[in-house]
VMD Tcl script that draws the C-alpha trace (Angstrom):
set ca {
  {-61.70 29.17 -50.83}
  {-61.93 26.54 -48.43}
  {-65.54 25.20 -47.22}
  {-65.24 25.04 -43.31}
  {-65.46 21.70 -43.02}
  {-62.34 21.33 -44.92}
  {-60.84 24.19 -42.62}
  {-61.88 22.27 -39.96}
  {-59.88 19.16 -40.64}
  {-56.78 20.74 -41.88}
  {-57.24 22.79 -38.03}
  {-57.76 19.18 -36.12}
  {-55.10 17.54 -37.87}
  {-52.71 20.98 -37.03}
  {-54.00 20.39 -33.25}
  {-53.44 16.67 -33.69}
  {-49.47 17.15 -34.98}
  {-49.10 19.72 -32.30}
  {-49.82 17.13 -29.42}
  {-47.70 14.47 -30.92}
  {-45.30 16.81 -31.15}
  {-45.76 18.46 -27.89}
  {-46.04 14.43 -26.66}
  {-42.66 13.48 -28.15}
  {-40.82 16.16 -26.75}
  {-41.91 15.03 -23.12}
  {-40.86 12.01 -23.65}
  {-37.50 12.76 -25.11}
  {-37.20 15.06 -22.13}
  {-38.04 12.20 -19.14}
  {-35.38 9.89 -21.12}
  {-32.69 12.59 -21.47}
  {-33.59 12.48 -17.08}
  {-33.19 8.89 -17.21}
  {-29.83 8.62 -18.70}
  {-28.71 10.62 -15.82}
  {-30.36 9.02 -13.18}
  {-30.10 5.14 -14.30}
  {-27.92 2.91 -12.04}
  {-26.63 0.67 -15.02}
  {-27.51 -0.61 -18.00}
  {-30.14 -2.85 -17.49}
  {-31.94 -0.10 -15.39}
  {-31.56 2.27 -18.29}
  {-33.24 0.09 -20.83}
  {-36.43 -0.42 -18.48}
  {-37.01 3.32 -17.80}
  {-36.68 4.26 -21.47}
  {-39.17 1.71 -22.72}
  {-40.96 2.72 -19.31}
  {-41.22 6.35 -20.33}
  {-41.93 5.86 -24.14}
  {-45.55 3.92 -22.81}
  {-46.32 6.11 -19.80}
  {-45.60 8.84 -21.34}
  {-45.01 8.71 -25.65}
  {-48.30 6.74 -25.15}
  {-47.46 4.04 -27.40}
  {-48.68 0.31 -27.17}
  {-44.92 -1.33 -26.92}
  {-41.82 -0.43 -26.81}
  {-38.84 -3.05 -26.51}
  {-35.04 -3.01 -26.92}
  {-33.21 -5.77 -28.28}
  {-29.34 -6.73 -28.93}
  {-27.83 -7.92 -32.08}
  {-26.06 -11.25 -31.12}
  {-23.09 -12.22 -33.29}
  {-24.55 -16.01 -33.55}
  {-25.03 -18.35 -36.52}
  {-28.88 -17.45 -36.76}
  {-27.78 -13.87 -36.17}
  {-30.53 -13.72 -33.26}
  {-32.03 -10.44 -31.92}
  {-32.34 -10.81 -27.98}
  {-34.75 -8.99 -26.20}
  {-33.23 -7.26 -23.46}
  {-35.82 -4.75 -22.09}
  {-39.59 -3.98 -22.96}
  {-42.97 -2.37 -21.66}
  {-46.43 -1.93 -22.85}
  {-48.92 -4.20 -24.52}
  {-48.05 -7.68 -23.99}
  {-49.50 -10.16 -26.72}
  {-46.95 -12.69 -26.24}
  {-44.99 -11.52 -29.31}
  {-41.66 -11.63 -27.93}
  {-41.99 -14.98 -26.24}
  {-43.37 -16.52 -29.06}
  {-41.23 -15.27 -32.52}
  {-37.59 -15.58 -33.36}
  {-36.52 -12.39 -34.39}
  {-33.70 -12.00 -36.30}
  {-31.28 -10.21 -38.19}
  {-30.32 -12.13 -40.82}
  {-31.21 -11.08 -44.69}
  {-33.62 -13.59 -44.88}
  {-37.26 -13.90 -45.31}
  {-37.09 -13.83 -41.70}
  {-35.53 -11.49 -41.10}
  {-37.49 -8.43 -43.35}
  {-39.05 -7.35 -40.00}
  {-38.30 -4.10 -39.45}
  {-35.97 -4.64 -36.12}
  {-34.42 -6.85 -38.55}
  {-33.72 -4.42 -41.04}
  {-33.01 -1.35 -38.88}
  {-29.93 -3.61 -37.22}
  {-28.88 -4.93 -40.80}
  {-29.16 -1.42 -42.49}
  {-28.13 0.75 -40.04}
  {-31.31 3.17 -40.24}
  {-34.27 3.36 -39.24}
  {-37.51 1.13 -40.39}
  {-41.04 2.09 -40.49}
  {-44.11 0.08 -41.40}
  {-47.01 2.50 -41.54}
  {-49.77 -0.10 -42.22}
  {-49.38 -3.83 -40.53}
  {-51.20 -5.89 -41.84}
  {-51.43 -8.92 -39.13}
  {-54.13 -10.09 -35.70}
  {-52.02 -7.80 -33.78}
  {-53.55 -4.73 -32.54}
  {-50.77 -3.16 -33.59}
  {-51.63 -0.48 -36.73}
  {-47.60 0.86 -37.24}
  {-44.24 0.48 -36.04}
  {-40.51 2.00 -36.12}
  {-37.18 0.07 -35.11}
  {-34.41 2.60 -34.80}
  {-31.06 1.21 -34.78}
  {-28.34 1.58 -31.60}
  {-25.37 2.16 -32.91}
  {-21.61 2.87 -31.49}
  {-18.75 3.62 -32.86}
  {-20.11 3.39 -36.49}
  {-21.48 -0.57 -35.71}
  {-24.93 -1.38 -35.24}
  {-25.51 -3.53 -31.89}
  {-29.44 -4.01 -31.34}
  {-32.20 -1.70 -31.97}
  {-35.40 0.16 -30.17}
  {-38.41 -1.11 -31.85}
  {-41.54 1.00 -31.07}
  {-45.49 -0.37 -31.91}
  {-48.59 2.07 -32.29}
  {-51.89 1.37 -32.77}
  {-52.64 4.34 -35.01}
  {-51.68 4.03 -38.61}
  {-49.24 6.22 -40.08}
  {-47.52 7.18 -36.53}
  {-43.85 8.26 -37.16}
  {-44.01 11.46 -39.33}
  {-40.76 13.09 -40.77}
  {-40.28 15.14 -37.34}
  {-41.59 12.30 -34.90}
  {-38.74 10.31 -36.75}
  {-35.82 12.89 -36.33}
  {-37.04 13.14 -32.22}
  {-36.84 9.50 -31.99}
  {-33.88 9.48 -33.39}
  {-32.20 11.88 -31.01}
  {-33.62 9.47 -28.47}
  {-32.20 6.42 -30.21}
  {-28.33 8.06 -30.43}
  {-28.58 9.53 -26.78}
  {-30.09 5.97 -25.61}
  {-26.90 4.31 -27.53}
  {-24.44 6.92 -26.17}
  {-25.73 6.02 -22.72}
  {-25.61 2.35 -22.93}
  {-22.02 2.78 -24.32}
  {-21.17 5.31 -21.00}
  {-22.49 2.14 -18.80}
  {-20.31 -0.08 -20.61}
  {-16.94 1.64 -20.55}
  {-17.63 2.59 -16.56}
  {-18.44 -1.66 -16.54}
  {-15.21 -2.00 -18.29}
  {-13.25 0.33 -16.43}
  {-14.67 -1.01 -13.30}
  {-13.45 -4.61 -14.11}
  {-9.93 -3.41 -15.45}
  {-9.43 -1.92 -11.91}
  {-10.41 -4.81 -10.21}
  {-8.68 -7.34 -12.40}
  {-5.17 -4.71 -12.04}
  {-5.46 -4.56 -7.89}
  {-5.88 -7.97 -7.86}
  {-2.71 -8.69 -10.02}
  {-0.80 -6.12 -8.11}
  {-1.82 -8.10 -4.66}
  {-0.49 -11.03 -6.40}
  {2.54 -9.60 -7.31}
  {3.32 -8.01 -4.20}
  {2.91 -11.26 -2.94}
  {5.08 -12.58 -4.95}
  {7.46 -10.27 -4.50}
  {7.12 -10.52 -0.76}
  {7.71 -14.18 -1.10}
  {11.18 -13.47 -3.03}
  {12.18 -10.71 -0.38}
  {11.40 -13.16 2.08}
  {13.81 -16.03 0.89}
  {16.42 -13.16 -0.02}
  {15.65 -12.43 3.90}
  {16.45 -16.25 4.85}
  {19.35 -16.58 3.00}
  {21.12 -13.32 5.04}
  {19.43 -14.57 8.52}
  {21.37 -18.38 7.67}
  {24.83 -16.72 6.99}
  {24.55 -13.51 9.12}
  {21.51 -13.07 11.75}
  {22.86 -9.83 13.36}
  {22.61 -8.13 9.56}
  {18.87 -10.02 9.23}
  {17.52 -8.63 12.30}
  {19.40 -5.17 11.03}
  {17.73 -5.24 7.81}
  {14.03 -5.77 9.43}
  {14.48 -3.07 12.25}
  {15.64 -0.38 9.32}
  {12.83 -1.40 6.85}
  {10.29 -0.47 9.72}
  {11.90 2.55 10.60}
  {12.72 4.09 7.15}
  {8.81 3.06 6.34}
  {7.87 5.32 9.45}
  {9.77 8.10 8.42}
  {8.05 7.71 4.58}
  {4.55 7.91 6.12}
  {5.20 10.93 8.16}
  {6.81 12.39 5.60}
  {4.27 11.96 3.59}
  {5.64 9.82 0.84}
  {3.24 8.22 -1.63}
  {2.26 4.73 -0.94}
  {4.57 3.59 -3.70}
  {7.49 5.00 -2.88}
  {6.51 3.85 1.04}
  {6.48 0.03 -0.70}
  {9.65 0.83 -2.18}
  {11.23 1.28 1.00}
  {9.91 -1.43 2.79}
  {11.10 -3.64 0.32}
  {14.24 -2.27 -0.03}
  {15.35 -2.03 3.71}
  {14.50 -5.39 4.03}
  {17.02 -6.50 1.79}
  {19.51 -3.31 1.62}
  {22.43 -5.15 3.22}
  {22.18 -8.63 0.78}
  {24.88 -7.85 -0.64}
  {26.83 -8.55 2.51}
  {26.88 -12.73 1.41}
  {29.76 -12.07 -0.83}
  {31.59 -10.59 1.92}
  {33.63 -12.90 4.18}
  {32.02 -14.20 7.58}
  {34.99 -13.40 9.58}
  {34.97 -10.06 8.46}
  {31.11 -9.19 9.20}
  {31.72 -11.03 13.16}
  {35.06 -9.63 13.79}
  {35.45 -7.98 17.64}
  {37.93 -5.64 16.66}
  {37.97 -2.58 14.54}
  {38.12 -3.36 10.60}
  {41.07 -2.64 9.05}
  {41.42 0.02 6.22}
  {41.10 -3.15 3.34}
  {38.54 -4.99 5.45}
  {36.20 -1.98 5.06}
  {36.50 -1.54 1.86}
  {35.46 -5.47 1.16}
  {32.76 -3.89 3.57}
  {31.87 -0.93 1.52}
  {31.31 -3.28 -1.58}
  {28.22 -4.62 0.08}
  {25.99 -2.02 -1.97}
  {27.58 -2.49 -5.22}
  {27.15 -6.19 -4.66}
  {23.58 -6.00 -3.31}
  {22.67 -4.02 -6.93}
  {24.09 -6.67 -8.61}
  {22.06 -9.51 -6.98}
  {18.41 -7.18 -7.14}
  {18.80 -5.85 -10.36}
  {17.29 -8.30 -12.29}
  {14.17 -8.61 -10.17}
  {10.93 -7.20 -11.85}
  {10.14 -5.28 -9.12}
  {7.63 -2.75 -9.73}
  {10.16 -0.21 -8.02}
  {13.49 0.70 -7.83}
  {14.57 -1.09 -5.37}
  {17.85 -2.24 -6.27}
  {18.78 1.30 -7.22}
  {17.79 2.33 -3.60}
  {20.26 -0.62 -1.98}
  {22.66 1.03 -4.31}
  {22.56 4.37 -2.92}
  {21.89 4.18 0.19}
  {25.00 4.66 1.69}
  {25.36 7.70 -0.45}
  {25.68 11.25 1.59}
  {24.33 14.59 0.46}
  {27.61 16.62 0.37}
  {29.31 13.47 -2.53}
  {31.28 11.68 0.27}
  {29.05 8.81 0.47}
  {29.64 5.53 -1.81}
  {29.69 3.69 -3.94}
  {29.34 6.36 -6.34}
  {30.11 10.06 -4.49}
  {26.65 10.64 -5.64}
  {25.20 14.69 -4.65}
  {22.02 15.75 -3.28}
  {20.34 15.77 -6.61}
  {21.33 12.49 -7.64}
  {20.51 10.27 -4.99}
  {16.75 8.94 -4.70}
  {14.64 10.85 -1.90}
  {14.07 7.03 -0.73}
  {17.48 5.99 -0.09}
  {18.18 9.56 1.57}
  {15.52 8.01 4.21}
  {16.39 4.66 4.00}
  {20.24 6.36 4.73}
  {18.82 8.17 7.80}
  {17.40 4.96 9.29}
  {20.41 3.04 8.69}
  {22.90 5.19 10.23}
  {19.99 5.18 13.59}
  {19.76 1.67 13.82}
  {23.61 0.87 13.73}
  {24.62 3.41 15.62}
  {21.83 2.39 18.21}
  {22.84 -1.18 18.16}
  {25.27 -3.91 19.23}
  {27.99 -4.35 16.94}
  {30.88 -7.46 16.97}
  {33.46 -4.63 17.25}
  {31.67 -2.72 20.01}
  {28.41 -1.81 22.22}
  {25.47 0.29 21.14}
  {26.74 4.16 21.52}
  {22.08 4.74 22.10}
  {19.66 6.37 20.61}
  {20.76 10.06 21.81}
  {23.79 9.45 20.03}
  {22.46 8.23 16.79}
  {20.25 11.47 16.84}
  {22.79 13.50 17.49}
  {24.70 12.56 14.59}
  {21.73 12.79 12.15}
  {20.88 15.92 13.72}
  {24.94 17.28 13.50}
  {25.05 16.40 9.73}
  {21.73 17.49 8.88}
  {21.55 19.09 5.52}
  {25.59 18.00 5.13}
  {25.18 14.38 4.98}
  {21.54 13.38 5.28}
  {18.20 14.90 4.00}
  {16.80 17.21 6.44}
  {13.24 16.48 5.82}
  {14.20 12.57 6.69}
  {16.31 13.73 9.72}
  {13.70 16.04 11.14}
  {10.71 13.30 11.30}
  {13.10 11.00 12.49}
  {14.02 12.63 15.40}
  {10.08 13.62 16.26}
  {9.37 9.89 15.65}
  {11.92 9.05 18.78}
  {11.13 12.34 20.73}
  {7.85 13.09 20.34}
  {6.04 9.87 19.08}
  {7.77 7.21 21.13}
  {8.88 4.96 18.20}
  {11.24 2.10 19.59}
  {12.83 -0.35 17.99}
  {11.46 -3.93 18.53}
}
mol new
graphics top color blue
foreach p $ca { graphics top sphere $p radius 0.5 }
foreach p [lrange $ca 0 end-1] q [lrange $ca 1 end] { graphics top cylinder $p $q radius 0.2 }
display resetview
């Protein structure tokens, strides 16, 4: 049997494991909180070494990163505790070198953890354990932890830190890819601003070259874009497809250059042949966009937007099904605005007209949705021309 003094060793040591356990299990609990409530990475580092002195009650705790660099340098990123100077002072490293046997060193290189139960240096401190971050299978910098008993890390203070070590790494990783996908965003909104400006600028000269051969279809073009891009909005079109328009009804009649000047200013009614050189315009207008990289269809919508719903439209005798929902508005506002205005062959017929028309053919020729916002935006809203 046991003498009691031996009992009562064996019982204190019991006690002894218990609280370290009991101890680690805090700990792993306040950084499990951490990784929750961290702002970023740098903030996530502090509070873990934070929480592994306050409350793992060890000397020093410190994080560092494995740089890619000839010397294969370990930077210190975060640390708390004890401060001897050690990290200002020492080059730490990776590298398999005689330098580099420490055991931050070795847990980076070796991908596991490294303990040294008994240092033997002036430090104060007695052990220490660097447990390696690691992502995706690659080792990027390590959590190196200092005691001043001897013999610290036990087999099951180990496997806890190492939960802590592979949540800690997992977290760091969640900070990065939120970083990254931050950045993507920003770097993607600011090459869509370019290229809408771009694109803008190209509209824009498209825009001159119709206002220096034909101002009557430039100032056309304008007052259907902003119409057709009210009717979008209220119809509740997504903010693509409202671009799409606005592009396109700036630009829907270009394809009225190839047709001859006399034609497009002629007083009197067009003859049968002259509107068909008319009725080309779309066709031609394709033609001339089509090769644009716009980031919509917007040469497709000049294309069909003087198609009807019942297949008598052109160029094409599309149907209902086969037309784009944005020339169907762009088609509303166009018929609006010419009817409403001044033409070479004859005065406006007015805006009660124009309505009427839309409102006649709803459903037959043009999409009811489109007709029955347009006629609210006149009615009820007070939309003008300008």
């Amino acid at each position: 049997m046991k003498n009691k003094k031996t009992l009562k060793a064996e019982l204190k040591k019991t006690e002894q494991n218990l609280k370290t356990k009991e101890r680690a299990l805090k700990y792993l609990a306040k950084c499990s909180k951490a990784l929750l409530a961290a702002a970023n990475e740098q903030d996530l580092l502090n509070r873990i070494c934070r929480i592994i002195i306050d409350v793992g009650g060890y000397q020093q705790a410190w994080i560092g990163y494995a740089e890619n660099d000839k010397k294969k340098t370990v930077r210190p990123v975060a640390q708390a505790g004890h401060e001897d100077g050690y990290l200002d002072t020492v080059n730490i490293t990776w590298a398999d070198t005689k330098q580099g046997q420490n055991p931050t060193g070795k847990a980076i290189r070796m991908g596991k953890p490294s303990i040294m139960k008994n240092i033997d240096s002036n430090t104060s401190h007695a052990s220490s354990i660097a447990l390696p971050l690691r992502d995706k299978g690659k080792t990027f910098g390590a959590l190196t932890i200092y005691s001043s008993e001897l013999n610290a890390f036990d087999t099951e203070e180990v496997y806890l830190l190492k939960e802590l070590v592979n949540d800690l790494a997992y977290g760091i990783a969640s900070f990065r890819i939120r970083t990254l996908q931050k950045t993507s965003e920003k770097e993607l909104k600011q090459t869509l601003k370019k290229l809408r400006g771009a694109l803008g600028g190209t509209i824009q000269v498209i825009e001159s070259i119709v206002k220096i051969r034909d101002p009557f279809t430039a100032g056309h073009q304008r007052r259907v874009a902003d119409l057709a891009r009210s009717i979008a909005k209220e119809m509740g079109l997504s903010v693509n497809q409202i671009d799409a328009l606005r592009m396109a009804g700036q630009v829907h009649d270009i394809g009225k250059i190839s047709v001859p000047s006399e034609i497009l200013s002629k007083p009197k009614r067009l003859t049968e042949t002259e509107f068909e050189l008319i009725k080309s315009h779309s066709r031609e207008g394709y033609d001339i966009l089509k090769n644009i990289n716009f980031p919509w269809p917007v040469a497709e919508i000049v294309l069909q937007h003087h198609e009807r719903l019942d297949g008598s439209g052109y160029p094409d005798g599309l149907k209902n099904g086969q037309i784009l929902i944005e020339a169907k508005v762009l088609g509303v506002a166009d018929v609006v605005e010419a009817m409403s205005s001044h033409r070479p062959y004859r005065a406006s017929l007015g805006k009660n007209k124009a309505l009427e028309e839309i409102k006649k053919n709803k459903g037959i020729l043009y999409e009811p949705e489109a007709v029955d916002v347009c006629v609210k935006l006149f009615t009820n809203k007070g939309y003008e021309f300008k």
